[in-house]
Biopython code that builds the backbone (N, CA, C, O; Angstrom):
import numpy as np
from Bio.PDB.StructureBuilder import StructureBuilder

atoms = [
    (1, "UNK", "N", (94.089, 155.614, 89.568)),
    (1, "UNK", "CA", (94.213, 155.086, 90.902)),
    (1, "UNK", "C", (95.693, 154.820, 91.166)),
    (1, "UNK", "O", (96.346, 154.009, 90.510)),
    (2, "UNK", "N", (96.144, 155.500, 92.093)),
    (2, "UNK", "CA", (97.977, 155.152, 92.690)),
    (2, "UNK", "C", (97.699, 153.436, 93.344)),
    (2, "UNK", "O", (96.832, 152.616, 93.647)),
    (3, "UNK", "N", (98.652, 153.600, 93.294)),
    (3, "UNK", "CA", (99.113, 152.115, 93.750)),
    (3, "UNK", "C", (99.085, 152.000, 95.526)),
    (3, "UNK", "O", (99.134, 150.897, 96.070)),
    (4, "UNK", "N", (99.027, 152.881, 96.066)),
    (4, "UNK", "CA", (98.963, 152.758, 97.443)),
    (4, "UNK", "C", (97.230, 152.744, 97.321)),
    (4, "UNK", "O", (96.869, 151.631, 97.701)),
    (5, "UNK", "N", (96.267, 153.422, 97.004)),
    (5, "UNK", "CA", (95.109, 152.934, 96.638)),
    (5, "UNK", "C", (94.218, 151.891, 96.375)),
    (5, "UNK", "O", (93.080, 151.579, 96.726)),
    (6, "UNK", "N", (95.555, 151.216, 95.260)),
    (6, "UNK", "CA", (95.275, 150.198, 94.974)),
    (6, "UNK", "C", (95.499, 149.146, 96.040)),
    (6, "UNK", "O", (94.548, 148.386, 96.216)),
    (7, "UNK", "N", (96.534, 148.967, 96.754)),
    (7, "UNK", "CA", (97.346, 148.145, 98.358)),
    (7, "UNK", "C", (96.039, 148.384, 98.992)),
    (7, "UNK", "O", (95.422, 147.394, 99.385)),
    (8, "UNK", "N", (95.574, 149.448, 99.135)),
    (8, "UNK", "CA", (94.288, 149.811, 100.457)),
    (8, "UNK", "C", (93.724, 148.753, 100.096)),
    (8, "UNK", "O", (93.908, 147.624, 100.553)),
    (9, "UNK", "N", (92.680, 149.236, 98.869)),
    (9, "UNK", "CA", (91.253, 148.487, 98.406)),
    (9, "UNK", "C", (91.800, 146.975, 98.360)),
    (9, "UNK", "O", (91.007, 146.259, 98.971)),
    (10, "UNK", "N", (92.971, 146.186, 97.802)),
    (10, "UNK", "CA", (92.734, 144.853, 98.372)),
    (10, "UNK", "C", (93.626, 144.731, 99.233)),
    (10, "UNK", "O", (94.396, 143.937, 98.693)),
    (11, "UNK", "N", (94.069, 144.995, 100.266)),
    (11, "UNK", "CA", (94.176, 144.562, 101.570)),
    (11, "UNK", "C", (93.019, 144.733, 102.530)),
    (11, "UNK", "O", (93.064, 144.167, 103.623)),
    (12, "UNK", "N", (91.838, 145.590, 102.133)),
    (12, "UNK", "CA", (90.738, 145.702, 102.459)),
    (12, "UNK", "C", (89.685, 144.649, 102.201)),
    (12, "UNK", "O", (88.872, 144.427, 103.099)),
    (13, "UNK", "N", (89.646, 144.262, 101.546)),
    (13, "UNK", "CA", (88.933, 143.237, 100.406)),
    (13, "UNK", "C", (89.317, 141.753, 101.376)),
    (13, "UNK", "O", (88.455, 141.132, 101.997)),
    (14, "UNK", "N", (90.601, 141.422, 101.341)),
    (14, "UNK", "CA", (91.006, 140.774, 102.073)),
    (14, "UNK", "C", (90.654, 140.215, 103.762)),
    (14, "UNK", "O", (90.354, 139.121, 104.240)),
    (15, "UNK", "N", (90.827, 141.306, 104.212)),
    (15, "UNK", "CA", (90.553, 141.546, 105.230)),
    (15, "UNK", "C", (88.855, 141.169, 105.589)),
    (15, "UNK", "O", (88.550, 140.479, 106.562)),
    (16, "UNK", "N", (88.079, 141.610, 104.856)),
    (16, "UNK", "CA", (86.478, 141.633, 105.048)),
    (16, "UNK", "C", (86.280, 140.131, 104.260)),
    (16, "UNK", "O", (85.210, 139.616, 104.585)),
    (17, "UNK", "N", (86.842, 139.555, 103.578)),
    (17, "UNK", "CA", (86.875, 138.256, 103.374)),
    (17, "UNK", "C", (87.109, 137.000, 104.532)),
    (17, "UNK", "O", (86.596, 135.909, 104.780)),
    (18, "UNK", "N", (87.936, 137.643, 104.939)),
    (18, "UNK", "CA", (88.894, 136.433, 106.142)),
    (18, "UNK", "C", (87.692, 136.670, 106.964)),
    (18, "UNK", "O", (86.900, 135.729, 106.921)),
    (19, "UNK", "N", (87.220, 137.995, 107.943)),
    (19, "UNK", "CA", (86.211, 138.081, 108.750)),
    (19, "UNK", "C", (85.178, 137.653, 108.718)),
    (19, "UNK", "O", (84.458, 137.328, 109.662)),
    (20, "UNK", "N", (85.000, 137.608, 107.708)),
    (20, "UNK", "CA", (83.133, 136.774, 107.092)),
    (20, "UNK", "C", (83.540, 135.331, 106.940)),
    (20, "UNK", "O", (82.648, 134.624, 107.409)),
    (21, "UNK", "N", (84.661, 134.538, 106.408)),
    (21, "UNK", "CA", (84.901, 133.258, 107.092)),
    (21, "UNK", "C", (85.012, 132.740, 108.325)),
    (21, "UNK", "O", (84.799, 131.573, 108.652)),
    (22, "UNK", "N", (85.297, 133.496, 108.893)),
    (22, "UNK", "CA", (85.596, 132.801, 110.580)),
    (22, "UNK", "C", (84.520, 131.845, 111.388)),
    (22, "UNK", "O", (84.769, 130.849, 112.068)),
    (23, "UNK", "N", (82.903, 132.624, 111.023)),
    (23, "UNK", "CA", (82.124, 131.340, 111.305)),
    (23, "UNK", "C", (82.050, 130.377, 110.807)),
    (23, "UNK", "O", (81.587, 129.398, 111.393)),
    (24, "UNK", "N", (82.505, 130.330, 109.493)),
    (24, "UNK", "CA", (82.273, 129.115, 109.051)),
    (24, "UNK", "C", (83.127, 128.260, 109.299)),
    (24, "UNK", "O", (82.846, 127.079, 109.096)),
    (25, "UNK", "N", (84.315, 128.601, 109.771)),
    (25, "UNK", "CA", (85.286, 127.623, 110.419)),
    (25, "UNK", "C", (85.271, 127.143, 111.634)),
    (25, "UNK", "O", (85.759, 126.044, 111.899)),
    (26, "UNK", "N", (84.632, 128.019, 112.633)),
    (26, "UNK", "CA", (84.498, 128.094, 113.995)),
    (26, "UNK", "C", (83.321, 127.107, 114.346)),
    (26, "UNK", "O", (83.235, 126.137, 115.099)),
    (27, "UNK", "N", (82.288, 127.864, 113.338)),
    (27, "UNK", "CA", (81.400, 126.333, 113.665)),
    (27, "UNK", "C", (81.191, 125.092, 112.719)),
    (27, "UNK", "O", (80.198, 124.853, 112.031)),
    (28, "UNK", "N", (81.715, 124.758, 112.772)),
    (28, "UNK", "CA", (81.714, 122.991, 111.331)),
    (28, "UNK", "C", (81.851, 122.246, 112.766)),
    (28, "UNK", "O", (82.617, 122.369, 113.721)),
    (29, "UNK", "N", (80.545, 121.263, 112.408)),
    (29, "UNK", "CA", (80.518, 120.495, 113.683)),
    (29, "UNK", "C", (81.733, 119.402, 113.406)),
    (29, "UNK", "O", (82.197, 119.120, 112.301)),
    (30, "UNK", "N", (82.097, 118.906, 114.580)),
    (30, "UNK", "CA", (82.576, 117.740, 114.591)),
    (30, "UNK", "C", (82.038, 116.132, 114.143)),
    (30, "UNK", "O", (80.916, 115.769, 114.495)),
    (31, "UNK", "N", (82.548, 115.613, 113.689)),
    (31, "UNK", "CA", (81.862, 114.112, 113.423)),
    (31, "UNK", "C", (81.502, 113.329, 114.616)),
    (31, "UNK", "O", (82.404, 113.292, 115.454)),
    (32, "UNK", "N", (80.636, 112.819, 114.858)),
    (32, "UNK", "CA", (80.239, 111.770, 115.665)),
    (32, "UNK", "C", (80.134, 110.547, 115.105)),
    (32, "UNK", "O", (79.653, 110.114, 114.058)),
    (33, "UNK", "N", (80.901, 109.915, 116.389)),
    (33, "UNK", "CA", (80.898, 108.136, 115.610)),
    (33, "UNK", "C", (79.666, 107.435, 116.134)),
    (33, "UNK", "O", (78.890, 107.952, 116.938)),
    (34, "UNK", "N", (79.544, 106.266, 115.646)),
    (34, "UNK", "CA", (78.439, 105.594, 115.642)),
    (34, "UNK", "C", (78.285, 105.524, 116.891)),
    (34, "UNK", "O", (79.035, 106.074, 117.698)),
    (35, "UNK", "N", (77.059, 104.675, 117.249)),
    (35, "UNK", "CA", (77.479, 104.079, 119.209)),
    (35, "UNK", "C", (77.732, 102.572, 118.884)),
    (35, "UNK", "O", (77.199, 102.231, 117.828)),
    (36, "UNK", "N", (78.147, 101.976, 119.280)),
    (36, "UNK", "CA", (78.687, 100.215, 118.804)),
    (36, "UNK", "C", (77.073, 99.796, 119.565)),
    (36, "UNK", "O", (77.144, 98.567, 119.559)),
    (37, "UNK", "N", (75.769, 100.131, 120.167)),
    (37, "UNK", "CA", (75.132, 99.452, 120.403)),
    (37, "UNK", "C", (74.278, 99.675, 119.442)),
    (37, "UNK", "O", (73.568, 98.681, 119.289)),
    (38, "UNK", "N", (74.012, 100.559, 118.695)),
    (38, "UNK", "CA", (73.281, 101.110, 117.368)),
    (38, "UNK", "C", (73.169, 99.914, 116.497)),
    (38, "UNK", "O", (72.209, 99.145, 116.446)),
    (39, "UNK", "N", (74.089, 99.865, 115.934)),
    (39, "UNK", "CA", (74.660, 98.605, 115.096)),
    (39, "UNK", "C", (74.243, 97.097, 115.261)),
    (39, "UNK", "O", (74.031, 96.280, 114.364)),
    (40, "UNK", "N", (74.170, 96.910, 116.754)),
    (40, "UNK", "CA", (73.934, 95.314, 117.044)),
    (40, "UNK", "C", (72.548, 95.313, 117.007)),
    (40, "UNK", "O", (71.950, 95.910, 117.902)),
    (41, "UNK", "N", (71.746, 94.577, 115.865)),
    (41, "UNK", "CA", (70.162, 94.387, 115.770)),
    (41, "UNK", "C", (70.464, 92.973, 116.204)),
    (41, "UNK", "O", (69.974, 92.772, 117.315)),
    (42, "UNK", "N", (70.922, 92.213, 115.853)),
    (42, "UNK", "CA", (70.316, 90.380, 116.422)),
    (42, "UNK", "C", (71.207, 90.159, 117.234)),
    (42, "UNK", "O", (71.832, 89.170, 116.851)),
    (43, "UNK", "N", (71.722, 90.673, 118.436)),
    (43, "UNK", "CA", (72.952, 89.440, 119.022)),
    (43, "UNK", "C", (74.082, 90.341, 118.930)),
    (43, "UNK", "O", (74.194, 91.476, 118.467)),
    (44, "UNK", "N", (74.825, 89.609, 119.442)),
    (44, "UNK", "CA", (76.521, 90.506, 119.229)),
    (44, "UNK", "C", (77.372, 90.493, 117.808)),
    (44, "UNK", "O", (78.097, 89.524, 117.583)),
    (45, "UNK", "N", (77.312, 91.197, 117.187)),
    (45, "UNK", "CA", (77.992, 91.361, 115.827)),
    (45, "UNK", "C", (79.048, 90.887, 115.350)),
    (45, "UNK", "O", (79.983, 90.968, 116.148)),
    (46, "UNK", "N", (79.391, 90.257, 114.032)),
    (46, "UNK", "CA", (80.613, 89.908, 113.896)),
    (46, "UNK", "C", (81.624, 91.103, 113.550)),
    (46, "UNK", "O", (81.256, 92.129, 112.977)),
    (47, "UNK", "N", (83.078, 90.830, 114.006)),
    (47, "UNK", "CA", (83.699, 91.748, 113.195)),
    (47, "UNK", "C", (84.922, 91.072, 112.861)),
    (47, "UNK", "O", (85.643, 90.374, 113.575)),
    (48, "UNK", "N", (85.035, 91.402, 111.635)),
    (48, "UNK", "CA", (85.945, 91.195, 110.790)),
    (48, "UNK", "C", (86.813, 92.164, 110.681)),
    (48, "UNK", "O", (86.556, 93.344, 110.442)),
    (49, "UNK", "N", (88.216, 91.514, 110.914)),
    (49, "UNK", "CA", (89.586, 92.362, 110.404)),
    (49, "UNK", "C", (90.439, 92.197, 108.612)),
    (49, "UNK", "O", (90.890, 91.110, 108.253)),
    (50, "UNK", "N", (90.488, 93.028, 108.015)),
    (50, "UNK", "CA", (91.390, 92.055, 107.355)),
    (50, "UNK", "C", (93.114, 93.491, 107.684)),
    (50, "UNK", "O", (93.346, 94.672, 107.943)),
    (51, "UNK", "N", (93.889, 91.979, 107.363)),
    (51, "UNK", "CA", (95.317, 92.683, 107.708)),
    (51, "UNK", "C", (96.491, 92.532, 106.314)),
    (51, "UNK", "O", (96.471, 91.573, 105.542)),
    (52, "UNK", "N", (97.130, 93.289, 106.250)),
    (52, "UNK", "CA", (97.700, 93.010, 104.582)),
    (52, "UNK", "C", (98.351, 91.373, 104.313)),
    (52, "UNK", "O", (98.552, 90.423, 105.069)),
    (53, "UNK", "N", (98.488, 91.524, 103.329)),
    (53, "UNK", "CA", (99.196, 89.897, 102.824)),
    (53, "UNK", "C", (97.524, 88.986, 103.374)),
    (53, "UNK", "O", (97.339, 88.126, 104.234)),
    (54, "UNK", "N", (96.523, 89.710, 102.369)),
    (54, "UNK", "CA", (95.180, 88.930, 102.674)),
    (54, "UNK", "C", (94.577, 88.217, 103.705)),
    (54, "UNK", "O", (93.549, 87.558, 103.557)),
    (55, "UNK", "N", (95.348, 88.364, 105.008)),
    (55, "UNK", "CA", (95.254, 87.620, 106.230)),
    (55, "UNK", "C", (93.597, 88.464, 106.730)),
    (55, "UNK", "O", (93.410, 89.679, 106.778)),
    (56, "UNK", "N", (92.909, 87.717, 106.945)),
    (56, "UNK", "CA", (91.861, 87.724, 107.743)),
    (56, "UNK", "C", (91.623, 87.392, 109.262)),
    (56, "UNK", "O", (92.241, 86.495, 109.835)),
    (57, "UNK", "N", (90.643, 88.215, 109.890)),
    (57, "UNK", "CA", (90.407, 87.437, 111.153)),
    (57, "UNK", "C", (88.793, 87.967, 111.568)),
    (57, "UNK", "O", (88.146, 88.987, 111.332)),
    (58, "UNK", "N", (88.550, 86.767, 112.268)),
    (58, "UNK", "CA", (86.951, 86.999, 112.808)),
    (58, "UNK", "C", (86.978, 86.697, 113.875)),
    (58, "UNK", "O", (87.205, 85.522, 114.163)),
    (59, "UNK", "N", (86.713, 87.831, 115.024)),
    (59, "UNK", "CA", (86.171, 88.080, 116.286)),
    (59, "UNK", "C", (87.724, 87.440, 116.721)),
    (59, "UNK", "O", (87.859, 86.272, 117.084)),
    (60, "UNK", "N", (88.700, 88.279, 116.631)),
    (60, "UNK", "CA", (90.580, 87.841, 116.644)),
    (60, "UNK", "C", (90.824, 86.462, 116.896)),
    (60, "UNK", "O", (91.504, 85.959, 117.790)),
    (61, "UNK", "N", (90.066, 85.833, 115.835)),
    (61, "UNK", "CA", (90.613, 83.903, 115.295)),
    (61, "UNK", "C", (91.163, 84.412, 113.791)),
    (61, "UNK", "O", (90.522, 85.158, 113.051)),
    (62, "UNK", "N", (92.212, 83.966, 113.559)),
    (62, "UNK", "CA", (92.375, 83.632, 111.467)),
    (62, "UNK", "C", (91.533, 83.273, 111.007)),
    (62, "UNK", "O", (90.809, 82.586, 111.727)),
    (63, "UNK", "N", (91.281, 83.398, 110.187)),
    (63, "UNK", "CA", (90.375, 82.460, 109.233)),
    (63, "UNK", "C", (90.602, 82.974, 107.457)),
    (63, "UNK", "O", (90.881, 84.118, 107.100)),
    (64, "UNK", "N", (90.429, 81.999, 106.715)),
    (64, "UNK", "CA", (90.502, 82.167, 105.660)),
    (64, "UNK", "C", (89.521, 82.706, 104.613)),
    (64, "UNK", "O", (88.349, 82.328, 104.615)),
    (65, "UNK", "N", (90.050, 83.698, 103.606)),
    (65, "UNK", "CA", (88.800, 83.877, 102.950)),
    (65, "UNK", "C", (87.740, 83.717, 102.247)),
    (65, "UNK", "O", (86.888, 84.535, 101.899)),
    (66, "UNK", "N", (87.921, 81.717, 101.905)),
    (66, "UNK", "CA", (87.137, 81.002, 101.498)),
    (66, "UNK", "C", (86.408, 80.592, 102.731)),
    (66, "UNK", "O", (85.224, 80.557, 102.398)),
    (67, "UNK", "N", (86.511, 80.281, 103.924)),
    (67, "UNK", "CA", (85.674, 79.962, 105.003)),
    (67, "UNK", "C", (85.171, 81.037, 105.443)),
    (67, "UNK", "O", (84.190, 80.916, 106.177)),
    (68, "UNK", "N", (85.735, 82.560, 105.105)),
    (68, "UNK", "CA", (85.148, 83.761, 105.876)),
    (68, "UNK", "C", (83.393, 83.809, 104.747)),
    (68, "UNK", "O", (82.263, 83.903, 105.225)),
    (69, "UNK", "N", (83.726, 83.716, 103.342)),
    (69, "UNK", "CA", (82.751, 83.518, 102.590)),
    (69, "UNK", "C", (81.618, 82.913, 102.573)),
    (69, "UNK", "O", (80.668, 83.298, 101.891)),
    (70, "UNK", "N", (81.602, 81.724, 103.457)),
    (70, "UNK", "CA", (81.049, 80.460, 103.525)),
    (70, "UNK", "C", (80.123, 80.913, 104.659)),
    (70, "UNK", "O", (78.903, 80.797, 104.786)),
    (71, "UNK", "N", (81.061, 81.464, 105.451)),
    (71, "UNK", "CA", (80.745, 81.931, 107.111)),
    (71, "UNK", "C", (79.632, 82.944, 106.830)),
    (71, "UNK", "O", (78.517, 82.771, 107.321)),
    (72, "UNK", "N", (79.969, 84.232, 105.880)),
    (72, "UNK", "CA", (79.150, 85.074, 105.893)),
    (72, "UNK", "C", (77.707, 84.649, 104.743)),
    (72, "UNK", "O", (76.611, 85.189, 104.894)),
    (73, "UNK", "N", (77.962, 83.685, 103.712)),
    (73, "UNK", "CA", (76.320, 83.304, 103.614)),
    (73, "UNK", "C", (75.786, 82.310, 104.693)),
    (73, "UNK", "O", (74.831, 81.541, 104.584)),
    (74, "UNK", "N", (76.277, 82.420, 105.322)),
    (74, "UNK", "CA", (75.455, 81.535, 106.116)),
    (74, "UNK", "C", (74.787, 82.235, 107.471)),
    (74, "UNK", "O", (73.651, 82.012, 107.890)),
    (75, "UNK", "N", (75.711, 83.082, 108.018)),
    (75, "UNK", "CA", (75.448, 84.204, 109.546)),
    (75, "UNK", "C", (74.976, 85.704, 108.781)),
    (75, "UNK", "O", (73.874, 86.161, 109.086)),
    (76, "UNK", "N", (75.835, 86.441, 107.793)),
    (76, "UNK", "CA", (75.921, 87.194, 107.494)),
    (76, "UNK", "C", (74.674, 87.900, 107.212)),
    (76, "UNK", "O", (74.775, 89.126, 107.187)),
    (77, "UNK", "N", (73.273, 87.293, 106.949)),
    (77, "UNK", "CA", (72.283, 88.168, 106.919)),
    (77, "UNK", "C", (71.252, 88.314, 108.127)),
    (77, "UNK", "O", (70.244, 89.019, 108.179)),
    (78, "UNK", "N", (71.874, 87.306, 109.247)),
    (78, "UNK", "CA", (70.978, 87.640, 110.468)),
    (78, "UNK", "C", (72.037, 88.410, 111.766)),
    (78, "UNK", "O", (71.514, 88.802, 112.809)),
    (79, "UNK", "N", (73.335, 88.529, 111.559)),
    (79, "UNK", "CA", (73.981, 89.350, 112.570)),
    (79, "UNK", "C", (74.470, 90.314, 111.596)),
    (79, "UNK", "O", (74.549, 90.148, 110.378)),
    (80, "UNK", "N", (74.910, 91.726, 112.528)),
    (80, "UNK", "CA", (75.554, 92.725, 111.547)),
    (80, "UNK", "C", (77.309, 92.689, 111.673)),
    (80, "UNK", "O", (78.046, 92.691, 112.659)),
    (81, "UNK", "N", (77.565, 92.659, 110.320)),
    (81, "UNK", "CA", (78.886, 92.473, 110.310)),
    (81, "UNK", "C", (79.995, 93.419, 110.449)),
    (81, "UNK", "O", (79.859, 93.998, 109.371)),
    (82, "UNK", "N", (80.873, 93.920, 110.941)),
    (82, "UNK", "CA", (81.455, 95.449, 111.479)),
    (82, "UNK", "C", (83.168, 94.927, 110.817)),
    (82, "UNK", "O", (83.972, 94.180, 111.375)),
    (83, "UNK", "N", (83.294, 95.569, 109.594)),
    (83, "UNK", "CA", (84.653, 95.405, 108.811)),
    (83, "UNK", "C", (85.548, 96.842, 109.392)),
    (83, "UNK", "O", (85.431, 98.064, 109.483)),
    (84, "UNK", "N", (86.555, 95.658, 109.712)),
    (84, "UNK", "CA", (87.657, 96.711, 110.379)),
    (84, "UNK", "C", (89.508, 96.784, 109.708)),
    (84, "UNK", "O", (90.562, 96.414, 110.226)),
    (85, "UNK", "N", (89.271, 97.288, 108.675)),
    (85, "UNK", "CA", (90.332, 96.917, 107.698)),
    (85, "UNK", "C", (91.455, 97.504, 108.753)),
    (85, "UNK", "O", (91.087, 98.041, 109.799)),
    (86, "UNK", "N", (93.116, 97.340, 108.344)),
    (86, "UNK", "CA", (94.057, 97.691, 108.435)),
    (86, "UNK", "C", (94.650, 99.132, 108.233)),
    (86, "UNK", "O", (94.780, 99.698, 107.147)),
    (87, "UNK", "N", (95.030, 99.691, 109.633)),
    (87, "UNK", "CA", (95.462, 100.811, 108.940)),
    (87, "UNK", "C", (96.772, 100.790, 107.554)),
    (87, "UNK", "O", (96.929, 101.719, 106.761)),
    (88, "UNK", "N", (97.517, 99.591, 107.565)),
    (88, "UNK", "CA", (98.138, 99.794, 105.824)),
    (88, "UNK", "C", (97.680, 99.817, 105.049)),
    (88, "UNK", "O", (98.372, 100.067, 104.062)),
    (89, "UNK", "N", (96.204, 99.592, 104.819)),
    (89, "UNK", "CA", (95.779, 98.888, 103.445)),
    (89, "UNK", "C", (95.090, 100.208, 102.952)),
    (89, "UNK", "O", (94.563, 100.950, 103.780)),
    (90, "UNK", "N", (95.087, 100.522, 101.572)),
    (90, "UNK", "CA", (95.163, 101.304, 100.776)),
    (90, "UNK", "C", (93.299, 101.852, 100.638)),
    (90, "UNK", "O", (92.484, 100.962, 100.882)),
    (91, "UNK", "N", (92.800, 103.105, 100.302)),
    (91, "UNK", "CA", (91.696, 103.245, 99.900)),
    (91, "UNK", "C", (90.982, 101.994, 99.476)),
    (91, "UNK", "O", (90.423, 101.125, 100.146)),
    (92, "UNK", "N", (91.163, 102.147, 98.098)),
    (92, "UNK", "CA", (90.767, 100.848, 97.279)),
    (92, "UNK", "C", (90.813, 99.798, 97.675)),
    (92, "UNK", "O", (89.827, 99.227, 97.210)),
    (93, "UNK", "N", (91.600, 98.849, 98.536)),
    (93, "UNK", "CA", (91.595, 98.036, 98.730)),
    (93, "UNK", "C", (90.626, 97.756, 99.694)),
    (93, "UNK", "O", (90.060, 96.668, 99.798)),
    (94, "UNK", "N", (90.377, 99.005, 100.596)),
    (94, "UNK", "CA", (89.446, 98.922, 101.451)),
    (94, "UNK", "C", (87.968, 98.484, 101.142)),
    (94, "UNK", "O", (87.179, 97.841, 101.835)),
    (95, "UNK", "N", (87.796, 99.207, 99.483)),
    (95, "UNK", "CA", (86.162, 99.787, 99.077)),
    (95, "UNK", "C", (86.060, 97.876, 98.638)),
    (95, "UNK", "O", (85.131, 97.131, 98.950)),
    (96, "UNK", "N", (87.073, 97.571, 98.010)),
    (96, "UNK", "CA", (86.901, 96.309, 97.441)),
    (96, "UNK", "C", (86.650, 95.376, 98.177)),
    (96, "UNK", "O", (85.748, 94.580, 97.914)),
    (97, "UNK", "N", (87.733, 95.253, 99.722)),
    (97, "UNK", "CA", (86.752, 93.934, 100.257)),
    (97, "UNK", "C", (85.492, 94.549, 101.404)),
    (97, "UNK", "O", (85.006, 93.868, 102.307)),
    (98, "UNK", "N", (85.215, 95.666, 101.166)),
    (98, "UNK", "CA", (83.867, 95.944, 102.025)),
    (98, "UNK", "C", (82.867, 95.452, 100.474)),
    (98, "UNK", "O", (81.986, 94.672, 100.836)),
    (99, "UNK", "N", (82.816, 95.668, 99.197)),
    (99, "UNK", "CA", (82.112, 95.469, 98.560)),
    (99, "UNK", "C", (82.168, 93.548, 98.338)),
    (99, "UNK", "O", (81.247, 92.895, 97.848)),
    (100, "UNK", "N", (83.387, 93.019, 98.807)),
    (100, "UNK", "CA", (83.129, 91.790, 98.398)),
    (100, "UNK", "C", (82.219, 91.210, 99.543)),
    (100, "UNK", "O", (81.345, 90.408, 99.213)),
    (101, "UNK", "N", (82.396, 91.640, 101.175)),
    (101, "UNK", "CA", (82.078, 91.249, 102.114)),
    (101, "UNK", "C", (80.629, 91.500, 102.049)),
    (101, "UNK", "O", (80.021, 91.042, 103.016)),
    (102, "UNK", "N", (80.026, 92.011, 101.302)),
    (102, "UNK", "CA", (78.542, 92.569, 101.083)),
    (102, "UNK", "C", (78.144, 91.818, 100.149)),
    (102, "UNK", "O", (77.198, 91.074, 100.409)),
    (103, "UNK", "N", (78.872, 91.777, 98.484)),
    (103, "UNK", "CA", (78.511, 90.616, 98.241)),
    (103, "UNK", "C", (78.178, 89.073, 98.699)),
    (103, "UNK", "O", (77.166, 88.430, 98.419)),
    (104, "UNK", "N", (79.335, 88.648, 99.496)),
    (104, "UNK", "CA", (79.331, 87.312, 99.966)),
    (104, "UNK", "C", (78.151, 86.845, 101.193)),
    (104, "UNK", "O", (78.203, 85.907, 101.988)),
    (105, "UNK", "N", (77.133, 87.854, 101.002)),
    (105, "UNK", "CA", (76.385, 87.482, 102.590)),
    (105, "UNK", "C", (75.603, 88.720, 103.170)),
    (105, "UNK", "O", (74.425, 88.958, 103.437)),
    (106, "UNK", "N", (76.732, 89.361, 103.238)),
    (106, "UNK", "CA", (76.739, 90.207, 104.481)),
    (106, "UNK", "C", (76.276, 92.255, 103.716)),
    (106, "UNK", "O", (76.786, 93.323, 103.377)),
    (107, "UNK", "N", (75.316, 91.710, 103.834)),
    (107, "UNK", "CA", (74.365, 93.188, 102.803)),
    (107, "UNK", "C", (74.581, 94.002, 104.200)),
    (107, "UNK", "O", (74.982, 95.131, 103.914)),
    (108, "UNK", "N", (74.484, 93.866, 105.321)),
    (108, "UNK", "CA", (74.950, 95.085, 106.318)),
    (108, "UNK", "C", (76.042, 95.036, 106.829)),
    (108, "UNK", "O", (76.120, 95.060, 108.058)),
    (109, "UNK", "N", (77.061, 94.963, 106.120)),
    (109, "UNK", "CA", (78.404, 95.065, 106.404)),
    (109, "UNK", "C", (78.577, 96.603, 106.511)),
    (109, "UNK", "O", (78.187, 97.352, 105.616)),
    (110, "UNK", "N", (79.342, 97.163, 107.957)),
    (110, "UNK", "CA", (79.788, 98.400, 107.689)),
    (110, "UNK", "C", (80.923, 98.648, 107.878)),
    (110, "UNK", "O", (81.527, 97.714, 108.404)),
    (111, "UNK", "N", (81.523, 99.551, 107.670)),
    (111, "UNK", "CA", (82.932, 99.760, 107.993)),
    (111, "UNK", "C", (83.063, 100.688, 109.460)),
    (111, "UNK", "O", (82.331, 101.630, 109.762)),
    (112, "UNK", "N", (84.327, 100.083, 110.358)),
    (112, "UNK", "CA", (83.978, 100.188, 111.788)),
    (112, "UNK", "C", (85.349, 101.126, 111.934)),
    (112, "UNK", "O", (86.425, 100.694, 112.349)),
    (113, "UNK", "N", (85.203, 101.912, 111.689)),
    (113, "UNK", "CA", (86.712, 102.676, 112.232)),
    (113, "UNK", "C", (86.742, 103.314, 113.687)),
    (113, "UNK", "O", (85.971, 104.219, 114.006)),
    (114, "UNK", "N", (87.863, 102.676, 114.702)),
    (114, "UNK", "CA", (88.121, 102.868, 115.893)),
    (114, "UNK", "C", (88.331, 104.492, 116.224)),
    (114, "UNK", "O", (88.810, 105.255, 115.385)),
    (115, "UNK", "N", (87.993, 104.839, 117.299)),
    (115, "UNK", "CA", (88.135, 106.095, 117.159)),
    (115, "UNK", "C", (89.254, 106.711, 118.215)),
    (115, "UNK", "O", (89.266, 106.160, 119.316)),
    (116, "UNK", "N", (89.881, 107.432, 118.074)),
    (116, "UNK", "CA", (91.062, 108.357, 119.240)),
    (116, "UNK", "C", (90.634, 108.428, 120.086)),
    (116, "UNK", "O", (89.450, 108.764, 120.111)),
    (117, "UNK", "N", (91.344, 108.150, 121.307)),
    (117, "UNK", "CA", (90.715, 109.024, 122.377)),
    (117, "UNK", "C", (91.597, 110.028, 122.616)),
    (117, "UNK", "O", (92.723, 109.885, 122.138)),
    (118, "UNK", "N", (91.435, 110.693, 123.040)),
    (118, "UNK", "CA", (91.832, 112.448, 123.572)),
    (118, "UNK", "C", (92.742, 112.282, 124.375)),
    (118, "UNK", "O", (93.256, 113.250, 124.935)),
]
sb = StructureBuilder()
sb.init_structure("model")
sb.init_model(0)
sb.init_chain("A")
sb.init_seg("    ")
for serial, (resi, resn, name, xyz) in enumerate(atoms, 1):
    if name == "N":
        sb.init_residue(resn, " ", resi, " ")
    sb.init_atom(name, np.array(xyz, "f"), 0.0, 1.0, " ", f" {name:<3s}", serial, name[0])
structure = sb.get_structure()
């Protein structure tokens, strides 16, 4: 086999590769976000921010995270709680206080990410 032969068959190869991907790129649906009324089963929901340097806030008051604790065994299993971390704060840091905020109360804690508008 010459080498221009060889150029054909995979630039050919190539070619019938890329073409047979195109649907699958063309159609990948888009994500849909929640609806914020989905979410509210008892009442209007709490939501919680946290912002770096451990600063907290509920429904945009401060509050601390020994009273946010206190707060959520006590509300946290009859309203749904909507955690809206910081865009600085790191993966992990995220998974950790959504898992503490679930511990402390709040078993339907979700994470609420705002969405773009267009």
């Amino acid at each position: 086999m010459t080498l221009m032969l060889q150029s054909l068959v995979a630039l050919t190869l190539l070619t019938c590769g890329a073409v047979a991907a195109v649907p699958v790129v063309v159609n990948r649906p888009e994500p849909v976000a929640a609806d914020a009324d989905a979410l509210a089963v008892a009442g209007e929901s709490l939501r919680v921010v946290e912002a770096p340097g451990g600063r907290w806030f509920l429904n945009g008051d401060p509050i601390g995270r020994g009273a946010l604790a206190d707060l959520m065994r006590q509300q946290g299993a009859t309203q749904p709680v909507r955690y809206l971390p910081s865009a600085a704060l790191g993966v992990g840091q995220v998974a950790q206080s959504l898992a503490w905020l679930r511990r402390s109360g709040a078993a339907a804690a979700v994470l609420a990410i705002p969405t773009r508008e267009p």
